[in-house]
C-alpha positions as CSV (number, residue, x, y, z in Angstrom):
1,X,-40.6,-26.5,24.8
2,X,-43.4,-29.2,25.1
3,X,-41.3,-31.9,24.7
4,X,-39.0,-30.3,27.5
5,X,-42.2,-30.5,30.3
6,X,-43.1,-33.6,28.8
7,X,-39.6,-35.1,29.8
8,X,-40.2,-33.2,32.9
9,X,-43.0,-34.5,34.2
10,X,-42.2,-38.8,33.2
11,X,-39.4,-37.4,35.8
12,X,-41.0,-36.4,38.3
13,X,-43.4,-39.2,38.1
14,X,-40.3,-41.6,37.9
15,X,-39.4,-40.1,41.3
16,X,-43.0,-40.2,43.2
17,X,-42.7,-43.9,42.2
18,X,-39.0,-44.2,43.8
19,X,-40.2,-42.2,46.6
20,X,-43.7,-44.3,47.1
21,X,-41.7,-47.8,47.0
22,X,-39.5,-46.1,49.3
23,X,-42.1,-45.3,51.6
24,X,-43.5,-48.6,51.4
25,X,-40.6,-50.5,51.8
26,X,-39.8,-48.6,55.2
27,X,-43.3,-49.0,56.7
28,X,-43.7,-52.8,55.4
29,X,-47.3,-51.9,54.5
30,X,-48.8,-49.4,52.4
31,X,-50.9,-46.9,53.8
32,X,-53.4,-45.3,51.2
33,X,-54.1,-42.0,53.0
34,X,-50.4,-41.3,53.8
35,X,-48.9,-42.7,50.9
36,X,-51.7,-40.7,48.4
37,X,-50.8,-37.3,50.6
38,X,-46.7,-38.0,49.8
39,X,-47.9,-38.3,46.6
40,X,-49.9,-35.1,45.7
41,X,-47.3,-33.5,48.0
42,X,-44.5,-34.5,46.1
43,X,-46.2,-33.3,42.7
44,X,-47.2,-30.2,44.0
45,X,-43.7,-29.2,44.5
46,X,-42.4,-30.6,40.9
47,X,-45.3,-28.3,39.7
48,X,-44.5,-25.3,41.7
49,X,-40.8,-25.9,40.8
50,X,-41.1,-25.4,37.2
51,X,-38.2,-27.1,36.3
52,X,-36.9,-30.7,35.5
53,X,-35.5,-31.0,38.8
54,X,-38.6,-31.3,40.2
55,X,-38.2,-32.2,44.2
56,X,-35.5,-34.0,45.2
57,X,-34.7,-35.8,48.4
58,X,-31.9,-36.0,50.8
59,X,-29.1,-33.5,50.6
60,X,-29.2,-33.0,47.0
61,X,-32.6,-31.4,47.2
62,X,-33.6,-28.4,44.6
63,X,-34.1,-25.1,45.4
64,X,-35.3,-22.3,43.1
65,X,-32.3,-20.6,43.8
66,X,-30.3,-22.8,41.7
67,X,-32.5,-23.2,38.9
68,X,-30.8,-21.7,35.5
69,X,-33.2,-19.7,33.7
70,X,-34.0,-20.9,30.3
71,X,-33.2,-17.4,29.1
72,X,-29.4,-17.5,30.2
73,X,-29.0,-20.9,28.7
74,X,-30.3,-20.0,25.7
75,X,-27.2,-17.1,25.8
76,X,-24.6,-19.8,26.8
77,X,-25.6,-22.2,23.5
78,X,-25.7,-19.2,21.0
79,X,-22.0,-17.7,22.8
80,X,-19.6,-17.8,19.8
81,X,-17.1,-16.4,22.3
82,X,-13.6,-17.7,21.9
83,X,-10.2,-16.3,23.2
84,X,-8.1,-17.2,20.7
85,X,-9.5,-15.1,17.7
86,X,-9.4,-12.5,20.1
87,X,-6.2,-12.5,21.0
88,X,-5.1,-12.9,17.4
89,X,-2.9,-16.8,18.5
90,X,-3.5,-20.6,17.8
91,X,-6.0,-22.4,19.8
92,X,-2.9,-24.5,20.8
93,X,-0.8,-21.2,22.3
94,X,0.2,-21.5,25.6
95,X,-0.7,-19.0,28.5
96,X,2.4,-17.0,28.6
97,X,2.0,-16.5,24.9
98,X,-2.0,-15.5,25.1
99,X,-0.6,-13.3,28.2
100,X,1.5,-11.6,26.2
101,X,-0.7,-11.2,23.2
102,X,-3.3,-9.6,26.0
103,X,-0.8,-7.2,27.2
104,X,0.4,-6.2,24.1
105,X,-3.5,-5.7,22.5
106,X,-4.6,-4.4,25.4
107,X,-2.4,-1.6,25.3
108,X,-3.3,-0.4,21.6
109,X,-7.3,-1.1,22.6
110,X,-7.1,0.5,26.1
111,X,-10.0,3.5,26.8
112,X,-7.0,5.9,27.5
113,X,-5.6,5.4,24.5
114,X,-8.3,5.1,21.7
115,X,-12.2,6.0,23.3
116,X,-13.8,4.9,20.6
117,X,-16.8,2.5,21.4
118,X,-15.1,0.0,18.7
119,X,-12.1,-0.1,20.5
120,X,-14.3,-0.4,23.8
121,X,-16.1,-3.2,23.0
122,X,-12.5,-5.1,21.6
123,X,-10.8,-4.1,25.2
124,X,-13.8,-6.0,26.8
125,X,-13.3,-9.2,25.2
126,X,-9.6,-8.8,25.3
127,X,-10.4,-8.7,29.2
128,X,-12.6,-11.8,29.1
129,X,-10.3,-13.6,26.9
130,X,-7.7,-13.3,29.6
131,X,-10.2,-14.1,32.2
132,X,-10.6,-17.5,30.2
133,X,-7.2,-18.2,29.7
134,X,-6.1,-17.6,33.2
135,X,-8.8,-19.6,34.6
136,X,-11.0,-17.2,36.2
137,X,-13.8,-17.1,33.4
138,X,-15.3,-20.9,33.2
139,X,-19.1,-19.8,31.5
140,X,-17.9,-21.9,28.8
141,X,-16.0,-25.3,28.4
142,X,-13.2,-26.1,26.5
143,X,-15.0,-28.1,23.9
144,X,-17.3,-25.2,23.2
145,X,-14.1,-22.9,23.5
146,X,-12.7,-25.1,20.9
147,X,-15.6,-25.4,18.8
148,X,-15.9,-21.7,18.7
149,X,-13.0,-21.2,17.8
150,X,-12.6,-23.4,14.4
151,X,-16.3,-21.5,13.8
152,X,-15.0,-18.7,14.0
153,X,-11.4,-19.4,12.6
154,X,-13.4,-20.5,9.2
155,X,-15.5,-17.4,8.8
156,X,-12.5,-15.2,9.0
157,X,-11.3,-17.3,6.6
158,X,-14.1,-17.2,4.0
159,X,-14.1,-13.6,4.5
160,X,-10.2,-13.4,3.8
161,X,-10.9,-15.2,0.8
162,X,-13.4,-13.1,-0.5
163,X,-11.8,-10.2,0.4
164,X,-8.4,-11.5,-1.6
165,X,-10.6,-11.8,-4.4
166,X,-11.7,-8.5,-4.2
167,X,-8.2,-7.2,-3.9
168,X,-7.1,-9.7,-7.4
169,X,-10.1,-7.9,-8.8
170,X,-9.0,-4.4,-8.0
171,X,-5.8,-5.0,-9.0
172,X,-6.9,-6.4,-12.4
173,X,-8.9,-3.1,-12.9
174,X,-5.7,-0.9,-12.0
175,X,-3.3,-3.2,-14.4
176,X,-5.9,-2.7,-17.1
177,X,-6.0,1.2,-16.3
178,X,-2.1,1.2,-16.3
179,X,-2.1,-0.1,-19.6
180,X,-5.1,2.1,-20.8
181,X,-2.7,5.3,-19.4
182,X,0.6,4.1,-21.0
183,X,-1.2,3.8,-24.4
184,X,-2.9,7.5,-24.1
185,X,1.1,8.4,-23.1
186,X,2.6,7.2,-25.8
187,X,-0.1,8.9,-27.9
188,X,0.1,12.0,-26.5
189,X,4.2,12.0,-26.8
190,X,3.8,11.3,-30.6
191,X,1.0,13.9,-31.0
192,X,3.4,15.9,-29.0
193,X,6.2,15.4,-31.5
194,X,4.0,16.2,-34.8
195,X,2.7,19.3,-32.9
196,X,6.5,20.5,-32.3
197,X,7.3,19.4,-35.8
198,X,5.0,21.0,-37.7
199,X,5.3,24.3,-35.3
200,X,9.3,24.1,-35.4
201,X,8.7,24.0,-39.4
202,X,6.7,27.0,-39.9
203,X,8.2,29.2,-37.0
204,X,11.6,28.2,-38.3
205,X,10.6,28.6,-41.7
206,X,9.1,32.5,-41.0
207,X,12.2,33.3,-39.0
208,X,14.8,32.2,-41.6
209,X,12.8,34.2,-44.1
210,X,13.1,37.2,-42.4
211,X,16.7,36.9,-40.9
212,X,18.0,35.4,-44.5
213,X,15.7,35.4,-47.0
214,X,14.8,32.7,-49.8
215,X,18.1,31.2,-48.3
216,X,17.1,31.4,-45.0
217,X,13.8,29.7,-45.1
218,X,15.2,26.4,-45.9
219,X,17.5,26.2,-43.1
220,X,15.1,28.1,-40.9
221,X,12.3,25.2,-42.0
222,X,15.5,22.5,-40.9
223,X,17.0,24.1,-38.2
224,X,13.1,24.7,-37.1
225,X,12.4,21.3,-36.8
226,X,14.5,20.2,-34.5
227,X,14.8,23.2,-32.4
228,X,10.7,23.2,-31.8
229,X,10.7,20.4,-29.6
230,X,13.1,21.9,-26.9
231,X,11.2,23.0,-24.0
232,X,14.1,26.2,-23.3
233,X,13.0,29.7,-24.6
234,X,14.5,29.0,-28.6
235,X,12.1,26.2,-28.7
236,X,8.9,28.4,-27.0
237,X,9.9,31.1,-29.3
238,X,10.1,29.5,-32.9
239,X,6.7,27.3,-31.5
240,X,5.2,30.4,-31.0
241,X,6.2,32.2,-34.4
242,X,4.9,28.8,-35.4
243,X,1.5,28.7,-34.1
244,X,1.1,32.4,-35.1
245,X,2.0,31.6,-38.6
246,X,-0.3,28.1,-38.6
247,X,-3.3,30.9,-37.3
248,X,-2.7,33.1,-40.8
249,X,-3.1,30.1,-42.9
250,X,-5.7,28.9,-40.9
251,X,-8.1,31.8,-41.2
252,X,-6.5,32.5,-45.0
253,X,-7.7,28.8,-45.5
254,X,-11.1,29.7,-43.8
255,X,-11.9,33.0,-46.2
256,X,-11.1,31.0,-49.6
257,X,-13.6,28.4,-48.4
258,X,-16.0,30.7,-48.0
259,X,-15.5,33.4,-50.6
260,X,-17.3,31.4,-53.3
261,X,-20.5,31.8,-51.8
């Protein structure tokens, strides 16, 4: 800021000097009382002014009217505002193609259709990116249209990337999972099997014993075996004599462990 109302003021003084030759040139002699009046009047208004423009003379003179406040220029240089990301098409599209891309957004963003304040705040700059392309917004130039754009072009990029390496990462974890859940399958069907094995043994076994005696228990234990691992009512029913069977031993096995003490 001080180096902004230092270059103010050399021009200002640049400009009583112009003014004062000026003066003296048109009068062919210099007048010290006039001549030092124009020239406290003339800083007196760069003062008052403000601004780099000073004074002024002829028809270009300033006005405070026209000044820019530094507070809106400071908005225009920090604007990251382009209408190509917006609209979703190369910086090199042409109108009809940014008009269509408008049309076509604008229609999934519009307030009638999804109120959200997100959706809001795309509509709007899907309104001033029209506005730019057609002409009738020129707050920015192209150059600073342009430069926005590749800004803003790399960001998404970077975060694309990252975002891709989040997704390889996920997809690594869910792979590895896969694999983890195909090894506990294949342990579970072979579990599976000696379960219905050893159930299809002893539930065949007790039922040939009853149905055919000594005879019957060996091709109740064989038949047994195979017919366990059906899922259909046999297999339920010779799993069940099975398990019933496997609980006898069980607690038989239990009481001789314990009758020595």
């Amino acid at each position: 800021y001080i180096t902004y109302r230092v270059f103010c003021y050399s021009q200002n003084l640049q400009k009583v000097r112009v003014m004062a030759i000026a003066f003296r040139t048109s009068t062919r002699r210099w007048r010290p009382d006039i001549g030092f009046g124009l020239v406290a009047f003339m800083l007196w208004i760069a003062v008052r002014n403000g601004d780099c423009s000073g004074f002024a003379f002829g028809p270009i003179a300033s006005t405070r009217s026209q000044r820019i406040p530094q507070v809106a220029l400071l908005a225009k240089s920090s604007d990251t505002f382009d209408p190509w990301t917006v609209l979703q098409i190369s910086p090199d599209a042409g109108v009809e193609e940014a008009k269509k891309a408008y049309r076509k957004l604008a229609a999934k963003y519009h307030p009638d259709v999804d109120p959200s304040p997100k959706a809001s705040d795309m509509f709007q700059k899907l309104v001033r990116a029209n506005a730019v392309i057609t002409g009738e917004d020129k707050g920015l130039d192209e150059t600073t249209l342009l430069t926005n754009a590749a800004n803003n072009l790399r960001d998404n990029i970077e975060f694309q990337k990252e975002r891709i390496e989040r997704l390889k990462q996920q997809a690594a974890d869910e792979e590895q999972r896969v694999q983890e859940m195909q090894e506990q399958q294949k342990k579970a069907e072979e579990k599976r099997d000696q379960v219905s094995g050893e159930l299809g043994l002893l539930g065949g076994s007790i039922l040939g014993l009853v149905v055919g005696g000594p005879t019957g228990l060996i091709l109740g234990a064989v038949g047994g075996i195979a017919l366990g691992k059906r899922n259909d009512s046999i297999g339920k029913v010779i799993r069940g004599a099975g398990t019933l069977v496997k609980g006898i031993f069980d607690a038989v096995g239990k009481a001789a462990g314990k009758s020595p003490e």
